[in-house]
PDB file as gemmi writes it, atoms N, CA and C in Angstrom:
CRYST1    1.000    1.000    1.000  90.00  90.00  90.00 P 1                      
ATOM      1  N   UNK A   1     105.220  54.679  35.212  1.00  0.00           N  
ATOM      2  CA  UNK A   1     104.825  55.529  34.120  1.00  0.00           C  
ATOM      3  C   UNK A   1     104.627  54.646  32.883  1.00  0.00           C  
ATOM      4  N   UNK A   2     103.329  54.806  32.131  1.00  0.00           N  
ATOM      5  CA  UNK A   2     103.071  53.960  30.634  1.00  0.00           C  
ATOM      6  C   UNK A   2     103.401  54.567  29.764  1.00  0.00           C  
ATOM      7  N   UNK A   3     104.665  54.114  28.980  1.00  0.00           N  
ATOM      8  CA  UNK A   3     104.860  54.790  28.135  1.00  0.00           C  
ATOM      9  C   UNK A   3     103.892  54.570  26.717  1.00  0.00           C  
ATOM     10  N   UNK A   4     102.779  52.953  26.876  1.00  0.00           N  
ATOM     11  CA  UNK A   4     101.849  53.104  25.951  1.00  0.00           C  
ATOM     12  C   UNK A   4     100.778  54.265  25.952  1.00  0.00           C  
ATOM     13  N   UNK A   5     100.536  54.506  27.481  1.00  0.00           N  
ATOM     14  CA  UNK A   5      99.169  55.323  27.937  1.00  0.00           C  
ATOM     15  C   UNK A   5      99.856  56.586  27.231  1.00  0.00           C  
ATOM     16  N   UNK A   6     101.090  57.370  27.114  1.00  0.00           N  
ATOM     17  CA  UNK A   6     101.799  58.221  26.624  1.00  0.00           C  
ATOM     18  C   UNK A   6     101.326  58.364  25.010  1.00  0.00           C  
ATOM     19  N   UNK A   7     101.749  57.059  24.595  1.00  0.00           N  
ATOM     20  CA  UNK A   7     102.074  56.963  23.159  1.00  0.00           C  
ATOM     21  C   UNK A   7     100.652  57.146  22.499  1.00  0.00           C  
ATOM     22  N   UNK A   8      99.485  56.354  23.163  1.00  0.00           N  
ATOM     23  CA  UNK A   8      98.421  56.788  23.240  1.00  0.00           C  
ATOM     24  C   UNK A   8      97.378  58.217  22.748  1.00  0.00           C  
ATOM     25  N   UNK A   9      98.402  59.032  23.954  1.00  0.00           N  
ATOM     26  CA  UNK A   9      97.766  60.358  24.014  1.00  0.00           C  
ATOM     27  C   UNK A   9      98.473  61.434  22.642  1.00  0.00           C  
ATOM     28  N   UNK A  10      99.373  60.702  22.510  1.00  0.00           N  
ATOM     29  CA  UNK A  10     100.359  61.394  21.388  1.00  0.00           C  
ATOM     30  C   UNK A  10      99.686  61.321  20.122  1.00  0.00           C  
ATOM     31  N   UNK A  11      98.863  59.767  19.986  1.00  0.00           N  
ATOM     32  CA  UNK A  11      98.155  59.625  18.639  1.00  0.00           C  
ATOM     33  C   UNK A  11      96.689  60.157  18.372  1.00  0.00           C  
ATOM     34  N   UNK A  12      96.144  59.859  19.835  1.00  0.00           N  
ATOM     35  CA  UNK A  12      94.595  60.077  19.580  1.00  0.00           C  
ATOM     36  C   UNK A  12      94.187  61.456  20.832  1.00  0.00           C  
ATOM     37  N   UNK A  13      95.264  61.995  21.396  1.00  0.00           N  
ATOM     38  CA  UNK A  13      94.963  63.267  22.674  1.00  0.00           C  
ATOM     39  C   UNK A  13      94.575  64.389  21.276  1.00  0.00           C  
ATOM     40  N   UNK A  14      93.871  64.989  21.880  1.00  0.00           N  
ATOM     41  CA  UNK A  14      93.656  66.735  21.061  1.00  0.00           C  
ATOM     42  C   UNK A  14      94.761  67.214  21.027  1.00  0.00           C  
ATOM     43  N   UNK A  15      94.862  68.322  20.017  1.00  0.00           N  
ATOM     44  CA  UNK A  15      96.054  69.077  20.019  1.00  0.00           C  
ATOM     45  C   UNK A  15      95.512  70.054  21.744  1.00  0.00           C  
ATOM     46  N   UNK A  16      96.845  70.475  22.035  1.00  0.00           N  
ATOM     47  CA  UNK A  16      96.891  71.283  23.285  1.00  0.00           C  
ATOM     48  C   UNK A  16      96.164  70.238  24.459  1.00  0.00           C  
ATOM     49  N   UNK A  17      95.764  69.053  23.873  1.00  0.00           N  
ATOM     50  CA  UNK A  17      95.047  68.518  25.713  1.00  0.00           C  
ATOM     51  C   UNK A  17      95.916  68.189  26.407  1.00  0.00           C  
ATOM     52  N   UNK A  18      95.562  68.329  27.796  1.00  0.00           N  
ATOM     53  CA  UNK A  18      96.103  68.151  28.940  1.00  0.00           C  
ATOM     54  C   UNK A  18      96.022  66.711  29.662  1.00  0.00           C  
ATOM     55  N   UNK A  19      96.963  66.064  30.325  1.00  0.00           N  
ATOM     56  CA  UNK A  19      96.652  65.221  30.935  1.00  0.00           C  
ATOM     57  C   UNK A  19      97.141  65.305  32.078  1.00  0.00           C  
ATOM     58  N   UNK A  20      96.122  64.703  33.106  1.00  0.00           N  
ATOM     59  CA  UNK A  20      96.606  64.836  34.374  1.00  0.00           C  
ATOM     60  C   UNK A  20      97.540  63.251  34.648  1.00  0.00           C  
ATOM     61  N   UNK A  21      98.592  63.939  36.234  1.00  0.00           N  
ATOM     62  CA  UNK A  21      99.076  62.880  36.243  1.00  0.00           C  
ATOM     63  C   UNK A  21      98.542  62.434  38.221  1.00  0.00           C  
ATOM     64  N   UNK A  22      99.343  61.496  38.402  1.00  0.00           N  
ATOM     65  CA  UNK A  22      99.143  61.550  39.808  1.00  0.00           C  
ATOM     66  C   UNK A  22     100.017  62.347  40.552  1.00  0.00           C  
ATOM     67  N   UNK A  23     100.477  63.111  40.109  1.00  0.00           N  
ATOM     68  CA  UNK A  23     101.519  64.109  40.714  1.00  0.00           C  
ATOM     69  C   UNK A  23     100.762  65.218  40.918  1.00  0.00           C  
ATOM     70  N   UNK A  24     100.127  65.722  41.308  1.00  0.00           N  
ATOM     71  CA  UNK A  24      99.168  67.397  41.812  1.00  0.00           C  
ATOM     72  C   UNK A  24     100.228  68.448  41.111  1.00  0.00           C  
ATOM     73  N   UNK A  25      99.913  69.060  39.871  1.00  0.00           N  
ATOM     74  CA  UNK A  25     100.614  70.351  39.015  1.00  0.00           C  
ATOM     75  C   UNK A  25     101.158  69.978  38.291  1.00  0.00           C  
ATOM     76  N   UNK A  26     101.379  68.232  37.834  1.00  0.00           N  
ATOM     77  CA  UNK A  26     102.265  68.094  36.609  1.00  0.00           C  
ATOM     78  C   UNK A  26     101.177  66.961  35.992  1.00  0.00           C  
ATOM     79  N   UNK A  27     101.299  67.843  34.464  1.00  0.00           N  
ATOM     80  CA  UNK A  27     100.830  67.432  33.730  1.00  0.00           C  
ATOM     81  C   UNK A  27     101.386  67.270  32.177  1.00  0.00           C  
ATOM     82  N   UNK A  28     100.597  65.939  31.364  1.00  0.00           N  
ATOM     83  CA  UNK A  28     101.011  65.717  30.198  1.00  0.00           C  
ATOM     84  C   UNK A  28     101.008  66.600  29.200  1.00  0.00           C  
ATOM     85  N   UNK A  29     101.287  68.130  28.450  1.00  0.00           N  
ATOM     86  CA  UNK A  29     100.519  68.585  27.129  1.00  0.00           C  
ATOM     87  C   UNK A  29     101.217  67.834  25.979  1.00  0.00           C  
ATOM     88  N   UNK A  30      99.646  67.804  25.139  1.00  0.00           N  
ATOM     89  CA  UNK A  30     100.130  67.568  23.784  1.00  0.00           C  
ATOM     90  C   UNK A  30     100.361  68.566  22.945  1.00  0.00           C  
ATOM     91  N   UNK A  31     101.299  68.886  22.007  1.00  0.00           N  
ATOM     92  CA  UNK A  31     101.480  70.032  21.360  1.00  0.00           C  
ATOM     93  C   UNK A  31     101.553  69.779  19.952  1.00  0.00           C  
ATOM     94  N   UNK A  32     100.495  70.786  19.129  1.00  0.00           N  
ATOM     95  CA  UNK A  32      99.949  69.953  17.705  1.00  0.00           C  
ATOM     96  C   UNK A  32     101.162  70.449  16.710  1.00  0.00           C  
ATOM     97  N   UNK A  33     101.690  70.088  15.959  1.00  0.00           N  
ATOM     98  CA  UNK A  33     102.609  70.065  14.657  1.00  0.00           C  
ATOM     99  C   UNK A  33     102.612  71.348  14.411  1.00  0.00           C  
ATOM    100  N   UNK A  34     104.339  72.037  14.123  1.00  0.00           N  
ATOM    101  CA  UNK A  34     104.013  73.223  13.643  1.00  0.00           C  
ATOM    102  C   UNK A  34     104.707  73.824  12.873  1.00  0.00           C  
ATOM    103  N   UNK A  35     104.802  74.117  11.413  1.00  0.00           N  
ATOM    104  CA  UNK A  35     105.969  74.311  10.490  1.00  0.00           C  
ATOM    105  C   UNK A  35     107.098  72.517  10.094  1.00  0.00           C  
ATOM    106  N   UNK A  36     107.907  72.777  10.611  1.00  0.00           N  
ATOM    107  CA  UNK A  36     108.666  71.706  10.423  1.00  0.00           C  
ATOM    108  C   UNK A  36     108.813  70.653  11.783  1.00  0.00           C  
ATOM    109  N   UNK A  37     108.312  71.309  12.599  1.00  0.00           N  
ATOM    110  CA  UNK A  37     108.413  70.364  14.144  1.00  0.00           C  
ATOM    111  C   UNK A  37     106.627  69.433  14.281  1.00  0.00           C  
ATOM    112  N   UNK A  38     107.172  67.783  14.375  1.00  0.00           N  
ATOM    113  CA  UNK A  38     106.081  67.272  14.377  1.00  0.00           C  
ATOM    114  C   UNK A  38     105.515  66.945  15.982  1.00  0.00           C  
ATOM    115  N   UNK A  39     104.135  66.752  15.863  1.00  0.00           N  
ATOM    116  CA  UNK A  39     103.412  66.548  17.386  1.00  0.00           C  
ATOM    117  C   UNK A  39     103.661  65.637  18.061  1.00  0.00           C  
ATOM    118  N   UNK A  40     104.072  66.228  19.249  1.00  0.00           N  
ATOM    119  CA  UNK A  40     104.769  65.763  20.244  1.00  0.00           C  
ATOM    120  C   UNK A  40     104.406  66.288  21.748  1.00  0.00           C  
ATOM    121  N   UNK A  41     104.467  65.316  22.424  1.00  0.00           N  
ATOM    122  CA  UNK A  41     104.087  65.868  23.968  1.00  0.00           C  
ATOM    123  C   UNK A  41     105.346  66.531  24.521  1.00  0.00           C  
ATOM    124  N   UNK A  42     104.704  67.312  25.711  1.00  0.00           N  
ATOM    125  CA  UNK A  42     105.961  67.943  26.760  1.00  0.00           C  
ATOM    126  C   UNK A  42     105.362  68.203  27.950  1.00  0.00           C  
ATOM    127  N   UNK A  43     106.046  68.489  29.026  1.00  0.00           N  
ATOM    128  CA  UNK A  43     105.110  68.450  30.890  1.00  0.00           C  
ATOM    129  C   UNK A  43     104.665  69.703  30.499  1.00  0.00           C  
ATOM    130  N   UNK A  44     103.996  69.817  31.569  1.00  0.00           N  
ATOM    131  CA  UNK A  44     103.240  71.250  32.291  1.00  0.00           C  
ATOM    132  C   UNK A  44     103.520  70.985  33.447  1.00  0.00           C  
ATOM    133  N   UNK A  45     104.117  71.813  34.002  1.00  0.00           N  
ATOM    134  CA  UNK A  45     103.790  72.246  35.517  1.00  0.00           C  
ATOM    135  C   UNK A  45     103.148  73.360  35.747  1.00  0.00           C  
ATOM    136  N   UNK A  46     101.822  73.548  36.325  1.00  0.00           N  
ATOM    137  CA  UNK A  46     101.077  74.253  36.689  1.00  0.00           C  
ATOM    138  C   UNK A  46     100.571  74.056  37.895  1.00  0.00           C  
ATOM    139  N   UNK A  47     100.176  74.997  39.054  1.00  0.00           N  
ATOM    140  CA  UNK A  47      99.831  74.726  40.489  1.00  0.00           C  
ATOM    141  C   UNK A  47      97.874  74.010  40.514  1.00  0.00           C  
ATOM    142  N   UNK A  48      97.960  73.435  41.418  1.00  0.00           N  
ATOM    143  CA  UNK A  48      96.917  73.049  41.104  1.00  0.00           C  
ATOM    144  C   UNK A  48      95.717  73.793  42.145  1.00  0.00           C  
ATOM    145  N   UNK A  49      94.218  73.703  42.213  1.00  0.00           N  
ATOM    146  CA  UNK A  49      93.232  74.179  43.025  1.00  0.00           C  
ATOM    147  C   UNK A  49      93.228  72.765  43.816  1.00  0.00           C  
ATOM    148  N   UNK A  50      92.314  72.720  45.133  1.00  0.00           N  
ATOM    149  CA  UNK A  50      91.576  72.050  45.828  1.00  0.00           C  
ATOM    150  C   UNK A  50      91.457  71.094  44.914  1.00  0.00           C  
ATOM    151  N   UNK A  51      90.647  70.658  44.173  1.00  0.00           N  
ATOM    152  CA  UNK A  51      89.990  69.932  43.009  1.00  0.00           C  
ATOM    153  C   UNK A  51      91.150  68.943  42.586  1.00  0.00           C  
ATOM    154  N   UNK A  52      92.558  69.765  42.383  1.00  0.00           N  
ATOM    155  CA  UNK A  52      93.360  69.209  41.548  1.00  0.00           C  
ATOM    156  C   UNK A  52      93.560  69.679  39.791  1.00  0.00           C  
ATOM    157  N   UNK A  53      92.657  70.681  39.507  1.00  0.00           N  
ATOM    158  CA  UNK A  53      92.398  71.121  38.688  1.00  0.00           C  
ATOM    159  C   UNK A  53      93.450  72.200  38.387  1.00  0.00           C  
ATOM    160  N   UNK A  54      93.794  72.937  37.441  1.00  0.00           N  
ATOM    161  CA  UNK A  54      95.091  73.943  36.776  1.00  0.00           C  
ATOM    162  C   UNK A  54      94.822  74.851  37.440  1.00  0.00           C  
ATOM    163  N   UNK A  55      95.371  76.319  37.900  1.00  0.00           N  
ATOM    164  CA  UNK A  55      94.692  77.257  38.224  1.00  0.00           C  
ATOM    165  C   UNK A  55      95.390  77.922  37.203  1.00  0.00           C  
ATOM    166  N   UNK A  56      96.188  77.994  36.106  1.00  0.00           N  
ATOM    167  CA  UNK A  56      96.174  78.813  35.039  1.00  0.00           C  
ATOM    168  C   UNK A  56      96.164  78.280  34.052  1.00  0.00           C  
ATOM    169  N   UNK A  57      95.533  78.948  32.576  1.00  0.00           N  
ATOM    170  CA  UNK A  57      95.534  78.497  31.425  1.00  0.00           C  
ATOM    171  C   UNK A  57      96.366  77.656  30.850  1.00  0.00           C  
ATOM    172  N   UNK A  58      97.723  78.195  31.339  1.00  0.00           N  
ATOM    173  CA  UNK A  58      98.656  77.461  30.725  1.00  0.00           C  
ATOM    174  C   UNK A  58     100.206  77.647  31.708  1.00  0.00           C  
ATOM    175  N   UNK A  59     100.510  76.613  31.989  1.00  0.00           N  
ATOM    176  CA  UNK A  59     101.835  76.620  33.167  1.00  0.00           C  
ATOM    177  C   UNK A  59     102.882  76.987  32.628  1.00  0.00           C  
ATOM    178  N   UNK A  60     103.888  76.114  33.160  1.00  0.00           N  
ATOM    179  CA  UNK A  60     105.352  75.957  32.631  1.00  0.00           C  
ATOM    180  C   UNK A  60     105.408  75.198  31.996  1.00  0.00           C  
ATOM    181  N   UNK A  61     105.404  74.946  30.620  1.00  0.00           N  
ATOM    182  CA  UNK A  61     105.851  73.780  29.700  1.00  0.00           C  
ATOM    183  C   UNK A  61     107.156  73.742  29.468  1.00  0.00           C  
ATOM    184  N   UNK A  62     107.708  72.202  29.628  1.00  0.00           N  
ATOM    185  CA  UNK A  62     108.884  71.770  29.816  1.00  0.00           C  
ATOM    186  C   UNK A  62     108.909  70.928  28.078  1.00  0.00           C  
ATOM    187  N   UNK A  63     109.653  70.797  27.349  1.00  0.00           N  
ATOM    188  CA  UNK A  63     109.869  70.254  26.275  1.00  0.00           C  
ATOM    189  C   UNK A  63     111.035  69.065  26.634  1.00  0.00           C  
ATOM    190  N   UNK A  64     112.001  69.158  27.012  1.00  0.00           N  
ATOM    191  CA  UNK A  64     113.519  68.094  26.472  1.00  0.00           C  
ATOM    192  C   UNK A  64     113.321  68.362  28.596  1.00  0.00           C  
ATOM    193  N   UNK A  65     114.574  67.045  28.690  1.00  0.00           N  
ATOM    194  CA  UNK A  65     115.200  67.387  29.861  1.00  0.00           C  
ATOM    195  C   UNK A  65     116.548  68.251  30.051  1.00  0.00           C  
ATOM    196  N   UNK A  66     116.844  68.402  28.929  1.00  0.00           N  
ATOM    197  CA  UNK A  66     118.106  69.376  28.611  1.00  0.00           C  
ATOM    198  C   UNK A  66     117.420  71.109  29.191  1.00  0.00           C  
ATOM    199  N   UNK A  67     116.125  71.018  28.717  1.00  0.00           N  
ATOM    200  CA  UNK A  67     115.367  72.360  28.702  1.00  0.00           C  
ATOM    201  C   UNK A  67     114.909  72.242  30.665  1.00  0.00           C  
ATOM    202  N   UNK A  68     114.818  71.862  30.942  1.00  0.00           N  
ATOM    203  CA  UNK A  68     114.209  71.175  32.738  1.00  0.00           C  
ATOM    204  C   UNK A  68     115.554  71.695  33.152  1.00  0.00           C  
ATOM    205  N   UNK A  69     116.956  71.574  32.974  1.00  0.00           N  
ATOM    206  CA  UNK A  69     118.005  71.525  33.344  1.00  0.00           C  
ATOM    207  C   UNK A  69     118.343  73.042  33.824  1.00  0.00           C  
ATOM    208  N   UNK A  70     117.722  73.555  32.648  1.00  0.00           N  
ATOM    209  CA  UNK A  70     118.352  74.809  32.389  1.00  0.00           C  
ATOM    210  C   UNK A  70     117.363  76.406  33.042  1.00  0.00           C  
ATOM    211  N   UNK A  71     115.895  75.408  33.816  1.00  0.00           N  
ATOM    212  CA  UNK A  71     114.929  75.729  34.374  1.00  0.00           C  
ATOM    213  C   UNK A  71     115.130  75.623  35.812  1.00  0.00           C  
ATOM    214  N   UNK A  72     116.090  74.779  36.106  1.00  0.00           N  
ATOM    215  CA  UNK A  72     116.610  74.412  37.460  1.00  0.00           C  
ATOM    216  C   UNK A  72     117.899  75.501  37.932  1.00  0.00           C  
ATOM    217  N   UNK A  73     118.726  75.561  36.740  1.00  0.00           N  
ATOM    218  CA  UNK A  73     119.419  76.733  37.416  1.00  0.00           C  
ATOM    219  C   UNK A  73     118.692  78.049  37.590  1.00  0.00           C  
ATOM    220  N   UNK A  74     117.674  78.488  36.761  1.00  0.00           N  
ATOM    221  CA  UNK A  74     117.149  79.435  37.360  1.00  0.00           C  
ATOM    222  C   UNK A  74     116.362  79.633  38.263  1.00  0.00           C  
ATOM    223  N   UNK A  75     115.610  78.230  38.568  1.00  0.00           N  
ATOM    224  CA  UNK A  75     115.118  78.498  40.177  1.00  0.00           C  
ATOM    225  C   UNK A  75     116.164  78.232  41.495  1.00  0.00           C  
ATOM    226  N   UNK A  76     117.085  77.896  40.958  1.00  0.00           N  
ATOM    227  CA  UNK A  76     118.350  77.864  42.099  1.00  0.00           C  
ATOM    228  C   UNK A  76     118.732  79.247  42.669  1.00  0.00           C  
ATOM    229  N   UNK A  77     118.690  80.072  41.546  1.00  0.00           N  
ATOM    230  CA  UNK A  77     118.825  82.025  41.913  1.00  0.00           C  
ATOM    231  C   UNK A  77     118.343  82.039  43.448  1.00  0.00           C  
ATOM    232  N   UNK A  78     119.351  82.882  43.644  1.00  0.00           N  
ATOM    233  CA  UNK A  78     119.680  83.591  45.254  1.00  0.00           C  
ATOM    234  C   UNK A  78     118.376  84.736  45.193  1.00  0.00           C  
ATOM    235  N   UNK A  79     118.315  84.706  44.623  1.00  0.00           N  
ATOM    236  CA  UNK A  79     117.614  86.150  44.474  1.00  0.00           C  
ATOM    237  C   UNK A  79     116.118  85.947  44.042  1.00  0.00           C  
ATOM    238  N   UNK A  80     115.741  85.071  43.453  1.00  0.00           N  
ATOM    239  CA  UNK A  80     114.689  84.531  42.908  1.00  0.00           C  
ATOM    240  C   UNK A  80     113.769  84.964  43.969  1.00  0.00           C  
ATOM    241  N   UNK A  81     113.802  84.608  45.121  1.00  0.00           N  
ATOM    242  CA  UNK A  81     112.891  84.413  46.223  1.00  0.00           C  
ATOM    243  C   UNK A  81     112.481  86.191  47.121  1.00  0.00           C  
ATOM    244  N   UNK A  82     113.634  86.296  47.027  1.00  0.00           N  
ATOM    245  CA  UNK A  82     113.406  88.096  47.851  1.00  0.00           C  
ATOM    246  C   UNK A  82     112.710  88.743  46.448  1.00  0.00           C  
ATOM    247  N   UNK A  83     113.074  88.392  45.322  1.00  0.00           N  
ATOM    248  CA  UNK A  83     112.265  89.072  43.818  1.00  0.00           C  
ATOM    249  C   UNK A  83     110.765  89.034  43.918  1.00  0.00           C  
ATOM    250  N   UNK A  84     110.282  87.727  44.649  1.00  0.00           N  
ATOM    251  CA  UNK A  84     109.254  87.347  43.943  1.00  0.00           C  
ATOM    252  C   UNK A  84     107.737  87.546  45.429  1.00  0.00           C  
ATOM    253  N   UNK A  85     109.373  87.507  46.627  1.00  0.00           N  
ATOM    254  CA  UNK A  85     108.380  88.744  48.017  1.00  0.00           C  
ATOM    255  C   UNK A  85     108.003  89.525  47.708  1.00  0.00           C  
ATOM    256  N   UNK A  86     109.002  90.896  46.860  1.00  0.00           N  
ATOM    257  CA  UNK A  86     108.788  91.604  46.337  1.00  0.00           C  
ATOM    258  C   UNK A  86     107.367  91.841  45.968  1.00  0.00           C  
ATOM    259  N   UNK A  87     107.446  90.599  44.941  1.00  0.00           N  
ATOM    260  CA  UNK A  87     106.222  91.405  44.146  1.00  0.00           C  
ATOM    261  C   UNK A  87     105.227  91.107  44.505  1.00  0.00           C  
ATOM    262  N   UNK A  88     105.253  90.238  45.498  1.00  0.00           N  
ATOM    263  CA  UNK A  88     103.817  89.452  46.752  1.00  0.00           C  
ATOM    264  C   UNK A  88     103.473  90.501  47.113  1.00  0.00           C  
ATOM    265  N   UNK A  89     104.368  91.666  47.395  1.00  0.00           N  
ATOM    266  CA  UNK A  89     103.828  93.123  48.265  1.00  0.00           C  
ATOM    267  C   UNK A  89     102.942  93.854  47.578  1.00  0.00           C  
ATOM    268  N   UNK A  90     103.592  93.749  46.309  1.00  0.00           N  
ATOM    269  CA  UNK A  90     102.805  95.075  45.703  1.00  0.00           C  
ATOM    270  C   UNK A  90     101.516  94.172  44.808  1.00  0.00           C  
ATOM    271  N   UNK A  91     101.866  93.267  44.123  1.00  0.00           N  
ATOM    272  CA  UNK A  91     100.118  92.589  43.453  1.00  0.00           C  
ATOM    273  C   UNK A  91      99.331  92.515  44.499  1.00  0.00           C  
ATOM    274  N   UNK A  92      98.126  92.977  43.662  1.00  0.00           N  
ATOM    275  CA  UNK A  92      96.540  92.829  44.273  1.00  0.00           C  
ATOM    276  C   UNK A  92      96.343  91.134  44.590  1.00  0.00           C  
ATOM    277  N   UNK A  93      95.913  90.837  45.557  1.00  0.00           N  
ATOM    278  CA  UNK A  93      95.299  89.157  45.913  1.00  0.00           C  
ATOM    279  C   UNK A  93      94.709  88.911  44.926  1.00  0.00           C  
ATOM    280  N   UNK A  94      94.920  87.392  44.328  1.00  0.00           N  
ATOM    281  CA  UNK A  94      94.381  86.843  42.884  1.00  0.00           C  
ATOM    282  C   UNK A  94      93.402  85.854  43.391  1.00  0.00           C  
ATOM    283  N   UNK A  95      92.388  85.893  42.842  1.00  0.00           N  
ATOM    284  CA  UNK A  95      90.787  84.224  42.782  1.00  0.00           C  
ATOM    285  C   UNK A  95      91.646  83.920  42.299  1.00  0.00           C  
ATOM    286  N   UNK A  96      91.235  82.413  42.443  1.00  0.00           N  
ATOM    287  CA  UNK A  96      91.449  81.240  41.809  1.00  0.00           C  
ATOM    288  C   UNK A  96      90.010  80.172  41.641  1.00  0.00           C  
ATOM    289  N   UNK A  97      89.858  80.134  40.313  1.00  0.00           N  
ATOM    290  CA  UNK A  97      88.084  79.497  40.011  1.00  0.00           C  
ATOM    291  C   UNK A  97      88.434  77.720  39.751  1.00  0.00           C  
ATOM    292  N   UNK A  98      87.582  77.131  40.326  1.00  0.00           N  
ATOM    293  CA  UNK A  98      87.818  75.659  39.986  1.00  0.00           C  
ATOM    294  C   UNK A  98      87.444  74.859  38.483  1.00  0.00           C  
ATOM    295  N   UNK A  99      88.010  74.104  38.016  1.00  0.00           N  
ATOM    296  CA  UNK A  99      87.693  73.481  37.504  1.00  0.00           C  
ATOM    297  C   UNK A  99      87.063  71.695  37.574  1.00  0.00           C  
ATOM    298  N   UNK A 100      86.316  71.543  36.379  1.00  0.00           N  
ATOM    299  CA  UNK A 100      86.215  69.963  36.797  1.00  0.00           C  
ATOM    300  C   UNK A 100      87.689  69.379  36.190  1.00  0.00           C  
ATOM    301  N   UNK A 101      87.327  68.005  36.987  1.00  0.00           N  
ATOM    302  CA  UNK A 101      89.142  67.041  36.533  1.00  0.00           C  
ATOM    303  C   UNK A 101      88.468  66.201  35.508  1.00  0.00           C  
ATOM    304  N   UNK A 102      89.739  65.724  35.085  1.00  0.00           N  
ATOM    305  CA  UNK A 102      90.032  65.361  34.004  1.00  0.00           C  
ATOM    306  C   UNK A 102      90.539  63.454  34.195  1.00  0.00           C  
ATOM    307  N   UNK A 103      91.214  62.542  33.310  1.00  0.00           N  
ATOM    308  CA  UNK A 103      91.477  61.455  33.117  1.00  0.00           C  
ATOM    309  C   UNK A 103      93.142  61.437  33.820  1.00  0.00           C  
ATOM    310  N   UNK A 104      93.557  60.654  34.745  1.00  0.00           N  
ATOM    311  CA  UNK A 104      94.518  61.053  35.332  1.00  0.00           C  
ATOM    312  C   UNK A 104      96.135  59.929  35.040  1.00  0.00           C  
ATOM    313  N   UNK A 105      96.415  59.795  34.914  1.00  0.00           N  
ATOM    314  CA  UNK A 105      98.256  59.285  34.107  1.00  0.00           C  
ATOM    315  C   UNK A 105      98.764  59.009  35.401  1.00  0.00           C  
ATOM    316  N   UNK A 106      98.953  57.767  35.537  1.00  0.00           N  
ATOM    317  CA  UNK A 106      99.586  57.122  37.140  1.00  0.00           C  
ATOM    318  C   UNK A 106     101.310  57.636  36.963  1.00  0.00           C  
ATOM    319  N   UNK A 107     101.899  58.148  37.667  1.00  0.00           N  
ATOM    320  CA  UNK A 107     103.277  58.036  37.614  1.00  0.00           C  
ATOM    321  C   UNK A 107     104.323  57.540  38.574  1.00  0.00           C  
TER     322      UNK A 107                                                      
END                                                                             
C-alpha cells in the first residue's frame, strides 16, 4: 500500500472521488472539509459488478479503525443473517447497471 499514492489523492483527488483498489469492493473515498473537520480520506466498501465497477452510489464508508471495529461486531450478529433471508424473500429482484473503471490503488 502507497501511502504517497494516498497522500496524493488526499491533495489533488476531487472531493467525494473514489479510488479503486486491487481489492474488488474496497475502495479509497475522499471526503471534502466540513464545518470544523478537515479533508480527509476513509474506505468504501461497496460490492462490485462484473467490470469491477460500484454497484451502488455510495457503500459502507469506514472512517477510523476504531469505527471498522465496531462494524465487525455487528456483522458478527447471530441474527444478522436469518434478518437479511428475510428480507431476500420479500424484496423485488434488483438490476445492477455497469459502470466504466476507474485508476486502481495496488494494495
Amino acid at each position: 500500500m502507497s501511502e504517497d499514492r494516498l497522500s496524493q489523492f488526499l491533495k489533488t483527488g476531487p472531493d467525494w472521488g473514489r479510488l479503486k483498489t486491487t481489492i474488488p469492493g474496497l475502495f479509497v473515498l475522499k471526503l471534502p472539509a466540513y464545518k470544523s473537520s478537515p479533508t480527509r480520506l476513509a474506505v468504501e466498501l461497496n460490492p462490485v459488478d462484473d467490470s469491477g465497477s460500484p454497484t451502488k452510489r455510495r457503500g459502507l464508508v469506514i472512517r477510523s479503525s476504531q469505527e471498522l471495529e465496531e462494524y465487525v461486531k455487528l456483522f458478527q450478529q447471530d441474527k444478522l443473517s436469518s434478518l437479511l433471508n428475510a428480507i431476500d424473500k420479500v424484496n423485488p429482484p434488483m438490476r445492477r447497471a455497469a459502470r466504466p473503471g476507474e485508476e486502481v490503488l495496488e494494495i
